[in-house]
N, CA, C and O atoms as a GROMACS GRO file, in nm:
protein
  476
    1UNK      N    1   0.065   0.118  -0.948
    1UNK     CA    2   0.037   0.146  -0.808
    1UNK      C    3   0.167   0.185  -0.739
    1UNK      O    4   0.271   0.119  -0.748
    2UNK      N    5   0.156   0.268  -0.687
    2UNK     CA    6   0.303   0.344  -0.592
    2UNK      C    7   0.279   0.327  -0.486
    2UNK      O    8   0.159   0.302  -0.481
    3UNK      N    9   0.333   0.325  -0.365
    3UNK     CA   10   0.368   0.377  -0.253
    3UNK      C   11   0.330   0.479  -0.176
    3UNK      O   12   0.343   0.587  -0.234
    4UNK      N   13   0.284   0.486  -0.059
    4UNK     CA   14   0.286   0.590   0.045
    4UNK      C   15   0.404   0.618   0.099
    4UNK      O   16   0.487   0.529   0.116
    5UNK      N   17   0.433   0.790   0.143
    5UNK     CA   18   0.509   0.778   0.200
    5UNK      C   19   0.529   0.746   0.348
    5UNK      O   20   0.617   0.787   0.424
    6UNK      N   21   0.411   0.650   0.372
    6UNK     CA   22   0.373   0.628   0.518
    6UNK      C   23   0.388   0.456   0.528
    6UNK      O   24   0.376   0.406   0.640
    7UNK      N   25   0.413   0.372   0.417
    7UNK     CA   26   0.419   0.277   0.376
    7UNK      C   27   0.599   0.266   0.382
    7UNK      O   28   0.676   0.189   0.441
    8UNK      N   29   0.621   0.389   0.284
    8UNK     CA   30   0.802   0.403   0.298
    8UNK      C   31   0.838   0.382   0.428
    8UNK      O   32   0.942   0.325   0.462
    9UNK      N   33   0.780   0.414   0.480
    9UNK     CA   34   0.862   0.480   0.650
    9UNK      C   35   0.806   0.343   0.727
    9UNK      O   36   0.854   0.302   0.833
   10UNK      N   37   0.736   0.303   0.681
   10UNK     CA   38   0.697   0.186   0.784
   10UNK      C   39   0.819   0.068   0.740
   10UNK      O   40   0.911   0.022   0.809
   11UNK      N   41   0.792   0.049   0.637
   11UNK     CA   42   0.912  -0.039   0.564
   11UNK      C   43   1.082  -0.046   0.607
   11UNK      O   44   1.154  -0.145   0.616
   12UNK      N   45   1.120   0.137   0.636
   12UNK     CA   46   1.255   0.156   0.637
   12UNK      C   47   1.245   0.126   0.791
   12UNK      O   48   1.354   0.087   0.831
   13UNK      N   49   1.166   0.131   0.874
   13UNK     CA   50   1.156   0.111   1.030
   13UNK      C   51   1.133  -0.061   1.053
   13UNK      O   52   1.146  -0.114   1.163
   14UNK      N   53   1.110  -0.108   0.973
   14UNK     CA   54   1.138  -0.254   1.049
   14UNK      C   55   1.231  -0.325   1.026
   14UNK      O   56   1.294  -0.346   0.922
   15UNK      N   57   1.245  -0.380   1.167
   15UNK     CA   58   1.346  -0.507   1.182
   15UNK      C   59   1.378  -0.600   1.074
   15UNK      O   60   1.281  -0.669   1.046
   16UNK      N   61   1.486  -0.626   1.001
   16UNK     CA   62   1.530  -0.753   0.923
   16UNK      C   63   1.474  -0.891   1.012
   16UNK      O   64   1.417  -0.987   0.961
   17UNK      N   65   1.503  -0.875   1.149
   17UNK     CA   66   1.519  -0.976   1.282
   17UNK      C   67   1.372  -1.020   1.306
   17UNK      O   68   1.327  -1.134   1.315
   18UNK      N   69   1.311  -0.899   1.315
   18UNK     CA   70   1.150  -0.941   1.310
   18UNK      C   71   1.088  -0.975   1.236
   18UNK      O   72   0.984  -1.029   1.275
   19UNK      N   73   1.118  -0.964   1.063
   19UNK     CA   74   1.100  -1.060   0.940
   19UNK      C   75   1.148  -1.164   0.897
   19UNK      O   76   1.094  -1.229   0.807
   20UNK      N   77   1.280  -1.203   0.965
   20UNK     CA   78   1.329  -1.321   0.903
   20UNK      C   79   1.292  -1.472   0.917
   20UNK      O   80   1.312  -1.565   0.839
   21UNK      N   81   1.218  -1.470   1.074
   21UNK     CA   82   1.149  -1.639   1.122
   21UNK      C   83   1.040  -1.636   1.020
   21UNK      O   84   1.050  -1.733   0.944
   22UNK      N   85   0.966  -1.578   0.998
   22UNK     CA   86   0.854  -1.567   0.901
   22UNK      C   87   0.919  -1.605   0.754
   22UNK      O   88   0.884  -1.709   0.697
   23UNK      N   89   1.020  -1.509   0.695
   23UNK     CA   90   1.078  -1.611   0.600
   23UNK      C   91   1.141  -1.766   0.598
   23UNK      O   92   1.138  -1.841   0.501
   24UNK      N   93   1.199  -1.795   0.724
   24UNK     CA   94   1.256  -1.898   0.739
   24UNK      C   95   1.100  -2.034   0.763
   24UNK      O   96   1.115  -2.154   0.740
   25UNK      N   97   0.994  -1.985   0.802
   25UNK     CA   98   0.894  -2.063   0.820
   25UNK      C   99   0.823  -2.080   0.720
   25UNK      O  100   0.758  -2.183   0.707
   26UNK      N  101   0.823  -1.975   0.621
   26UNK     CA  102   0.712  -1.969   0.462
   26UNK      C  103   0.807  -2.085   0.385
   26UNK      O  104   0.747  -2.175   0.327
   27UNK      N  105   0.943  -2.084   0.385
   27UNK     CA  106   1.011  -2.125   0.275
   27UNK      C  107   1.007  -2.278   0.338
   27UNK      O  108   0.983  -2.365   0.254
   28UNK      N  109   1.029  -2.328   0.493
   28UNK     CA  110   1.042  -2.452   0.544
   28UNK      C  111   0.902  -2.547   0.532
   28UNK      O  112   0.893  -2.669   0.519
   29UNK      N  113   0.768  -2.415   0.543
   29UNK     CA  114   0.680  -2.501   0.518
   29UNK      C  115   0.649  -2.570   0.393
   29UNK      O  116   0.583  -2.673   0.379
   30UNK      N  117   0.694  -2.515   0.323
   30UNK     CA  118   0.714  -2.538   0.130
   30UNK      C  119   0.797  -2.641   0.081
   30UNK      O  120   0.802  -2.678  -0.036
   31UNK      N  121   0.866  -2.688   0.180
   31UNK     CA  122   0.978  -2.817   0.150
   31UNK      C  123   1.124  -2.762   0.143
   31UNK      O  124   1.212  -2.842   0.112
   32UNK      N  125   1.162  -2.618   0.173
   32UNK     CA  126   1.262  -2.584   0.116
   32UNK      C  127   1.325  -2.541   0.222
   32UNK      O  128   1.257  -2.542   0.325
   33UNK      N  129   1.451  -2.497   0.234
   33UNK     CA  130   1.562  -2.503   0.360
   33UNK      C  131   1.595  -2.361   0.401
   33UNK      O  132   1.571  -2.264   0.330
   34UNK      N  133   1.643  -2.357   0.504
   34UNK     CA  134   1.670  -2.236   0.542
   34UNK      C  135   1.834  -2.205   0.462
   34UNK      O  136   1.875  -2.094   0.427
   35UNK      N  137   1.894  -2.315   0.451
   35UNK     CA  138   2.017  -2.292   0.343
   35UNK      C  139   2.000  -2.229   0.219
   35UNK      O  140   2.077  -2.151   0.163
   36UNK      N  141   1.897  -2.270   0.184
   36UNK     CA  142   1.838  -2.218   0.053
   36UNK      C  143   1.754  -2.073   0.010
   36UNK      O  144   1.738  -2.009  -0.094
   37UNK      N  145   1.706  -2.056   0.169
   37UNK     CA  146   1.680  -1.927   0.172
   37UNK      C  147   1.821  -1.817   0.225
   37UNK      O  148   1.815  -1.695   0.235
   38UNK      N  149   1.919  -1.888   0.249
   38UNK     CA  150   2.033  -1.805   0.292
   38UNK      C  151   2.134  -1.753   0.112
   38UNK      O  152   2.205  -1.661   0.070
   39UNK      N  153   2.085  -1.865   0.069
   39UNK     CA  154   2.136  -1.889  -0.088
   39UNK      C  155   2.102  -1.752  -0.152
   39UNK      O  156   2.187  -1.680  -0.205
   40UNK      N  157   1.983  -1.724  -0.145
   40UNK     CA  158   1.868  -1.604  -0.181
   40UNK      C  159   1.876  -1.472  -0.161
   40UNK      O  160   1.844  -1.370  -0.222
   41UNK      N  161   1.954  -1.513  -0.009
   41UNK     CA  162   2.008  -1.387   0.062
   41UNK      C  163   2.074  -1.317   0.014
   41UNK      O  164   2.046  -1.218  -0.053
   42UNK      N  165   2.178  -1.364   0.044
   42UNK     CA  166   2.328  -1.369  -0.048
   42UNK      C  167   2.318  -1.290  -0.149
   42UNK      O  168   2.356  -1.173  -0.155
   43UNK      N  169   2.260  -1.362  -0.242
   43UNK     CA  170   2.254  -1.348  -0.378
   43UNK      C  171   2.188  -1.221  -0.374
   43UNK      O  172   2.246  -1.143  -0.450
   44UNK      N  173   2.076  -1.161  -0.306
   44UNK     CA  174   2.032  -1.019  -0.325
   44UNK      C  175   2.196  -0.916  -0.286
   44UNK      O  176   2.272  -0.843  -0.350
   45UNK      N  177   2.185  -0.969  -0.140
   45UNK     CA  178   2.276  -0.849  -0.105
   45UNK      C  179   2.399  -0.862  -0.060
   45UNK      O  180   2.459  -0.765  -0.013
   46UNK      N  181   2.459  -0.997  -0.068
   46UNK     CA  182   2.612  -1.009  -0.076
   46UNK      C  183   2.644  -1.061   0.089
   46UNK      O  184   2.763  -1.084   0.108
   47UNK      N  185   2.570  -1.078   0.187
   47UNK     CA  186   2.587  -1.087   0.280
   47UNK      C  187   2.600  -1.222   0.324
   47UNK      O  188   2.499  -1.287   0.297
   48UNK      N  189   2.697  -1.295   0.388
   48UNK     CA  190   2.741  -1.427   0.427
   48UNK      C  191   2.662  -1.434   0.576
   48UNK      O  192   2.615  -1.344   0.646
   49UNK      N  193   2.666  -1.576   0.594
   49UNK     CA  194   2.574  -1.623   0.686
   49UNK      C  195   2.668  -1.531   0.835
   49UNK      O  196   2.584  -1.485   0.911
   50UNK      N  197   2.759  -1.511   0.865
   50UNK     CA  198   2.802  -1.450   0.978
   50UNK      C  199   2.761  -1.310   0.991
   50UNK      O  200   2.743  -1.243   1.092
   51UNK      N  201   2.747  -1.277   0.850
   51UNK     CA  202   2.737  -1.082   0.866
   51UNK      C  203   2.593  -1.130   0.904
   51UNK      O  204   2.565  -1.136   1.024
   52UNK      N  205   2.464  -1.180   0.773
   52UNK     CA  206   2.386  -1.187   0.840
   52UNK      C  207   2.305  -1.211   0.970
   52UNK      O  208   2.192  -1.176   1.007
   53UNK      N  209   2.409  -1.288   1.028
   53UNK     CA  210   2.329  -1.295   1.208
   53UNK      C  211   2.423  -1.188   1.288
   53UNK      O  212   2.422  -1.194   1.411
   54UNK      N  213   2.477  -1.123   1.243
   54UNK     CA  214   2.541  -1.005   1.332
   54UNK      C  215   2.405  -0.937   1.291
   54UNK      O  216   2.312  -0.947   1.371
   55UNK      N  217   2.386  -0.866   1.168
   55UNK     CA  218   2.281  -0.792   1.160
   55UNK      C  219   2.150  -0.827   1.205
   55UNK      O  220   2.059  -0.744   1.214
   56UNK      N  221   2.136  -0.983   1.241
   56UNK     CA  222   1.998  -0.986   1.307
   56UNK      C  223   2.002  -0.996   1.488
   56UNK      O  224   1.903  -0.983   1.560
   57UNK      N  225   2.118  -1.018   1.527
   57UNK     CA  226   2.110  -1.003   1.654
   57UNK      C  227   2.166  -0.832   1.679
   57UNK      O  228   2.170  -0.806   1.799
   58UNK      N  229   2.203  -0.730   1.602
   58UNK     CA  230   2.199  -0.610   1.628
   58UNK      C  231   2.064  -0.587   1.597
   58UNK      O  232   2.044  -0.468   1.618
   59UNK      N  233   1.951  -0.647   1.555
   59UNK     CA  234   1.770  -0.610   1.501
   59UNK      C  235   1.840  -0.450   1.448
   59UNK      O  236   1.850  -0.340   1.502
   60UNK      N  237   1.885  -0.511   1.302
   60UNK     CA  238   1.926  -0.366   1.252
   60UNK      C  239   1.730  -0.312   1.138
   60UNK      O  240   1.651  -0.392   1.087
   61UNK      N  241   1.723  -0.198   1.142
   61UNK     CA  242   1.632  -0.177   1.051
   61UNK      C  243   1.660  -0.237   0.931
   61UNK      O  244   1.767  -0.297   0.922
   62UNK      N  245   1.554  -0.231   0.797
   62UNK     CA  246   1.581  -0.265   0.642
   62UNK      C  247   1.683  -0.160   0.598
   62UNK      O  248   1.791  -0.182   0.542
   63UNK      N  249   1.626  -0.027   0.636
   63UNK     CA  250   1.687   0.072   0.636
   63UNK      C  251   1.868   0.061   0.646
   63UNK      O  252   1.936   0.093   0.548
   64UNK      N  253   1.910   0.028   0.733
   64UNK     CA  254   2.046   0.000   0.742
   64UNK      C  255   2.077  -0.124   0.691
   64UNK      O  256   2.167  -0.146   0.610
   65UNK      N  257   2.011  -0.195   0.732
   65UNK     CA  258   1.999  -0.364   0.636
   65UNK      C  259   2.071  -0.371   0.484
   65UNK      O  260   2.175  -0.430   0.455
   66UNK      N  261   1.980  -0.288   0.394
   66UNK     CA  262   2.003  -0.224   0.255
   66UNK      C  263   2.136  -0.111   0.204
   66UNK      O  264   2.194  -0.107   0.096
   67UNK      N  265   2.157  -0.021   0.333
   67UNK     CA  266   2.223   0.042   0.314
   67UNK      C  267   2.377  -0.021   0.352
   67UNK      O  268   2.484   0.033   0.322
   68UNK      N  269   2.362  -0.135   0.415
   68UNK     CA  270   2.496  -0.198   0.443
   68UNK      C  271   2.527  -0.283   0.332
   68UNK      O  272   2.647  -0.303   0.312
   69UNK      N  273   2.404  -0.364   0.219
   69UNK     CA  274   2.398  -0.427   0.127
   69UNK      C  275   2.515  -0.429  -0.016
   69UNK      O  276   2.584  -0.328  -0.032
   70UNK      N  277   2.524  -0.492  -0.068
   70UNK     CA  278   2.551  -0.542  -0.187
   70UNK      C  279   2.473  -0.538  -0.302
   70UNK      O  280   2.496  -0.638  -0.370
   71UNK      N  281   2.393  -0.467  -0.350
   71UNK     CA  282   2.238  -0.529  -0.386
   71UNK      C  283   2.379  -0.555  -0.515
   71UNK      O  284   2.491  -0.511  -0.540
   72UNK      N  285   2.240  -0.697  -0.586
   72UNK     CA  286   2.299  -0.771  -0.651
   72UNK      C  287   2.264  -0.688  -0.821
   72UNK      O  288   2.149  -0.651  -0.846
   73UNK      N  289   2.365  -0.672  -0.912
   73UNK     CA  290   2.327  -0.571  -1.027
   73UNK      C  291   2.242  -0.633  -1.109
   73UNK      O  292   2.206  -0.554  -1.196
   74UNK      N  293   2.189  -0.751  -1.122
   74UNK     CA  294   2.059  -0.807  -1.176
   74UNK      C  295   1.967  -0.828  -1.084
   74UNK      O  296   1.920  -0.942  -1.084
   75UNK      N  297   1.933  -0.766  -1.016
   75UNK     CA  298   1.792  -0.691  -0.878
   75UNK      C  299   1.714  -0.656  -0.966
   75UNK      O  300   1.606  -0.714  -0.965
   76UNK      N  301   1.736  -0.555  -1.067
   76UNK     CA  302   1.618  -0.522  -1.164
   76UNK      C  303   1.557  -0.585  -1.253
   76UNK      O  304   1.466  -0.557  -1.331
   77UNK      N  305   1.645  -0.713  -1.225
   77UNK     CA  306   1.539  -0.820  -1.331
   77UNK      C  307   1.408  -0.920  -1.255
   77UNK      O  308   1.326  -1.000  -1.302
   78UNK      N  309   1.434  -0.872  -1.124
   78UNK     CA  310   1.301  -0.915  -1.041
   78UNK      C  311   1.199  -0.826  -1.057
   78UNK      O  312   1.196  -0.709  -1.019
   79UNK      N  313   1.084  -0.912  -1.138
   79UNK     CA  314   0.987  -0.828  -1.174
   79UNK      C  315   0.836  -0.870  -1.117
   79UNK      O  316   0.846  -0.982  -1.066
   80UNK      N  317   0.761  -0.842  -1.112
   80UNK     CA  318   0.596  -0.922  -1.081
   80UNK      C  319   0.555  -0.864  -0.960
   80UNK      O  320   0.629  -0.839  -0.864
   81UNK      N  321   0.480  -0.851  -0.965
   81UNK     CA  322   0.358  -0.822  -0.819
   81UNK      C  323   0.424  -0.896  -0.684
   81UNK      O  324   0.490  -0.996  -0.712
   82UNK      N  325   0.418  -0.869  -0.569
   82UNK     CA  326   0.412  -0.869  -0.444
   82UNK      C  327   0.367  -0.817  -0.348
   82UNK      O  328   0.448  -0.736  -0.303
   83UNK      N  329   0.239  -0.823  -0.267
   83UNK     CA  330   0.154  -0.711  -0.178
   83UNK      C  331   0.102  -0.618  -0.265
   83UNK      O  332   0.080  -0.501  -0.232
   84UNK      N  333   0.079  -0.671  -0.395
   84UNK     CA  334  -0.052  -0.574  -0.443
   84UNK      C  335   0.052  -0.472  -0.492
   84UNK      O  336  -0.014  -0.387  -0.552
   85UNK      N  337   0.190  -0.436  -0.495
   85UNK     CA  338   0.292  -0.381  -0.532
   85UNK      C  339   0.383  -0.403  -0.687
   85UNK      O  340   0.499  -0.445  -0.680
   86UNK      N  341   0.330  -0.377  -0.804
   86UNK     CA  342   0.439  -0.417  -0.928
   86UNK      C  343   0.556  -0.340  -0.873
   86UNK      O  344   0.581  -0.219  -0.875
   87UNK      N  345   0.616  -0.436  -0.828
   87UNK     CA  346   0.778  -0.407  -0.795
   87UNK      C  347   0.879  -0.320  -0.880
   87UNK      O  348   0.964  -0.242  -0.838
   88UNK      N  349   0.846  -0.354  -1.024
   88UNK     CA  350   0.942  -0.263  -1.092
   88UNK      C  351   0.884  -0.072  -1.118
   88UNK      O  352   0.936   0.024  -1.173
   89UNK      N  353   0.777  -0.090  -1.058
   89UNK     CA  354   0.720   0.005  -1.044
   89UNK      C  355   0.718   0.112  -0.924
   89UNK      O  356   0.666   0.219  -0.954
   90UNK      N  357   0.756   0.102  -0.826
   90UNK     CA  358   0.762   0.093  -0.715
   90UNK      C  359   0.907   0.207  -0.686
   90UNK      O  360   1.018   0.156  -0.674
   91UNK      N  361   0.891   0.354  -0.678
   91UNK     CA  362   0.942   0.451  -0.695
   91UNK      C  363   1.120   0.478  -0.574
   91UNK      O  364   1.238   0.501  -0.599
   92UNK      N  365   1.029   0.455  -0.439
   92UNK     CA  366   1.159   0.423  -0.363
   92UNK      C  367   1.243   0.338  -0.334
   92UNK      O  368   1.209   0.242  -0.265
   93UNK      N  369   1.370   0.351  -0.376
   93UNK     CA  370   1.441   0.279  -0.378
   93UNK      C  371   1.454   0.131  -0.266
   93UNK      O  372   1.464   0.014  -0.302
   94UNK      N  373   1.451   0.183  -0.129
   94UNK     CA  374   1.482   0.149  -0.006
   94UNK      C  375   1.341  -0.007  -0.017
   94UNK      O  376   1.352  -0.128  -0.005
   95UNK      N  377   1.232   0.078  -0.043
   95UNK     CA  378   1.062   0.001  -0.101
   95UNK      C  379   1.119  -0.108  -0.177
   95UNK      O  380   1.135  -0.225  -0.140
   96UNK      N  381   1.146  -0.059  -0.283
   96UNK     CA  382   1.171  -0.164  -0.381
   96UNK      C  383   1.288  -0.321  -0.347
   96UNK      O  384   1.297  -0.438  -0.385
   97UNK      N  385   1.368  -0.211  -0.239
   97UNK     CA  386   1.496  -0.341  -0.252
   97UNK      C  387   1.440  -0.449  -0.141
   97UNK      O  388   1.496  -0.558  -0.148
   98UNK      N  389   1.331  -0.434  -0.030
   98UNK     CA  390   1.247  -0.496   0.067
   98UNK      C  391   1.153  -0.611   0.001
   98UNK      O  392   1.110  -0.718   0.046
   99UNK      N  393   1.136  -0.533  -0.144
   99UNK     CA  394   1.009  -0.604  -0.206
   99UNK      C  395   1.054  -0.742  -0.296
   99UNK      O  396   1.005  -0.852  -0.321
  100UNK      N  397   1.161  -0.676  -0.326
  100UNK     CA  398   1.279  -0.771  -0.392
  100UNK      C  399   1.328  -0.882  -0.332
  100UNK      O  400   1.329  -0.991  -0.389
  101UNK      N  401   1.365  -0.866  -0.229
  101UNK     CA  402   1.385  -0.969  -0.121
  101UNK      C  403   1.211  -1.074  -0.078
  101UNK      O  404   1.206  -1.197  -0.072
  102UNK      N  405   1.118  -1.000  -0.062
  102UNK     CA  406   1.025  -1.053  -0.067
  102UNK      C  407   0.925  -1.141  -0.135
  102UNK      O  408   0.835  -1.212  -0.089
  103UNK      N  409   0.980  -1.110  -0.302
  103UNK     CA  410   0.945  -1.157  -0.434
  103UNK      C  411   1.030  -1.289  -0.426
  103UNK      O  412   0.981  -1.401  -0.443
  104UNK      N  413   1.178  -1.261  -0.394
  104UNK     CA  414   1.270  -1.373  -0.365
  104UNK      C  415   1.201  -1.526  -0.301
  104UNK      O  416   1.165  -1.636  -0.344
  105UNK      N  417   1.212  -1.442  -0.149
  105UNK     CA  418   1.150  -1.613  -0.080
  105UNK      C  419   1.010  -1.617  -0.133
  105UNK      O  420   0.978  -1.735  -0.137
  106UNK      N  421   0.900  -1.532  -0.183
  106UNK     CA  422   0.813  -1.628  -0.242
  106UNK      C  423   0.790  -1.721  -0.357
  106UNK      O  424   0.687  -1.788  -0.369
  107UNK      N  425   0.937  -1.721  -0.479
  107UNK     CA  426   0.937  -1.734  -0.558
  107UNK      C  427   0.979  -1.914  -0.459
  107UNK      O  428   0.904  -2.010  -0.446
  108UNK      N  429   1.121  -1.897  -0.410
  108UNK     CA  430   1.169  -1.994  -0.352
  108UNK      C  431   1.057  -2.109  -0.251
  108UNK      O  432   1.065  -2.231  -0.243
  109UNK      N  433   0.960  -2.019  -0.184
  109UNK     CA  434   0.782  -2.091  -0.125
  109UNK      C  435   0.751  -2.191  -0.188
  109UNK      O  436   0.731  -2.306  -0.149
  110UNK      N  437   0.746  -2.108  -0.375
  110UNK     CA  438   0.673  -2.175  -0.466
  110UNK      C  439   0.740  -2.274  -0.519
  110UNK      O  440   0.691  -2.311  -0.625
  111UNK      N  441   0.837  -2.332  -0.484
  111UNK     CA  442   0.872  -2.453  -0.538
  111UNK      C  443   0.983  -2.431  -0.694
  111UNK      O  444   1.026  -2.529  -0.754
  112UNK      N  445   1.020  -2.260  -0.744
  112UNK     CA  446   1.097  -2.233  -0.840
  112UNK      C  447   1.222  -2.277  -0.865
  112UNK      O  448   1.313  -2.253  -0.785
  113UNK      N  449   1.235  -2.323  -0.938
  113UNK     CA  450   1.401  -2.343  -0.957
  113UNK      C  451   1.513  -2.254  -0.905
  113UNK      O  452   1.522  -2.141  -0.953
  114UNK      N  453   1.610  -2.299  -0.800
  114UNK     CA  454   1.701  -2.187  -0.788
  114UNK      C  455   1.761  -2.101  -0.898
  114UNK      O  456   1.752  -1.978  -0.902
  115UNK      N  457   1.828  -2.184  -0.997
  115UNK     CA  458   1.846  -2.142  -1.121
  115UNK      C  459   1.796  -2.003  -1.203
  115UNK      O  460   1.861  -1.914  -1.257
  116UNK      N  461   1.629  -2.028  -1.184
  116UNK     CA  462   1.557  -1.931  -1.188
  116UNK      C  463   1.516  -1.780  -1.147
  116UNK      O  464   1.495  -1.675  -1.207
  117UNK      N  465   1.515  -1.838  -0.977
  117UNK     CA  466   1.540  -1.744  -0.863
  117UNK      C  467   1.670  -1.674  -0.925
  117UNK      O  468   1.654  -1.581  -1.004
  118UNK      N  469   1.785  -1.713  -0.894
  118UNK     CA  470   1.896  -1.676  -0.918
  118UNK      C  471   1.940  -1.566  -1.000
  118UNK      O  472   2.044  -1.501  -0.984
  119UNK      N  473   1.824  -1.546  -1.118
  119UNK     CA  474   1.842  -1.492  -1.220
  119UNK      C  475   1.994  -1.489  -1.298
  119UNK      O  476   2.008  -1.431  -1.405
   0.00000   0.00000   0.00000
């Protein structure tokens, strides 16, 4: 299953800022910390807790979000479904590195070993 390019564009247009309470609430309701989802962060795209709240009080897009990133060079070992999406499947780049992050805190939801997460 691929992508629209109307799906792309919706993706590269939203807020990091307007997704992140939603991550910080999926992972807290699960027993798990917002430290731990910062852990996650990191680890995708290199970004320390200061850059990250610059970029969420600028409400930068994913779009620039990603393009300011680090992505982490074992990213491609996040593999499995998310939104009906096989991630490694999943043609645009910009798509994929959103979905990645998304695969992330649900893995972390589910109670996974950081270790794991971590790859």
């Amino acid at each position: 299953m691929n992508t629209t390019p109307e799906h792309d564009e919706r993706m590269a247009n939203l807020t990091f800022a307007s997704v992140y309470p939603h991550y910080i609430t999926k992972v807290e309701k699960k027993g798990r910390t917002k430290e731990e989802l910062m852990e996650v962060i990191k680890w995708l795209t290199g970004f320390d807790e200061s850059r990250l709240q610059f970029l969420i009080d600028q409400k930068v897009t994913f779009k620039t979000f990603f393009s300011e990133a680090s992505l982490n060079p074992k990213a491609y070992l996040i593999t499995g479904t998310i939104c009906g999406y096989r991630i490694e499947e999943i043609e645009t780049p910009l798509t994929q590195h959103v979905r990645y992050l998304d695969k992330l805190v649900d893995e972390l939801a589910k109670g996974k070993k950081m270790e794991k997460i971590l790859r």
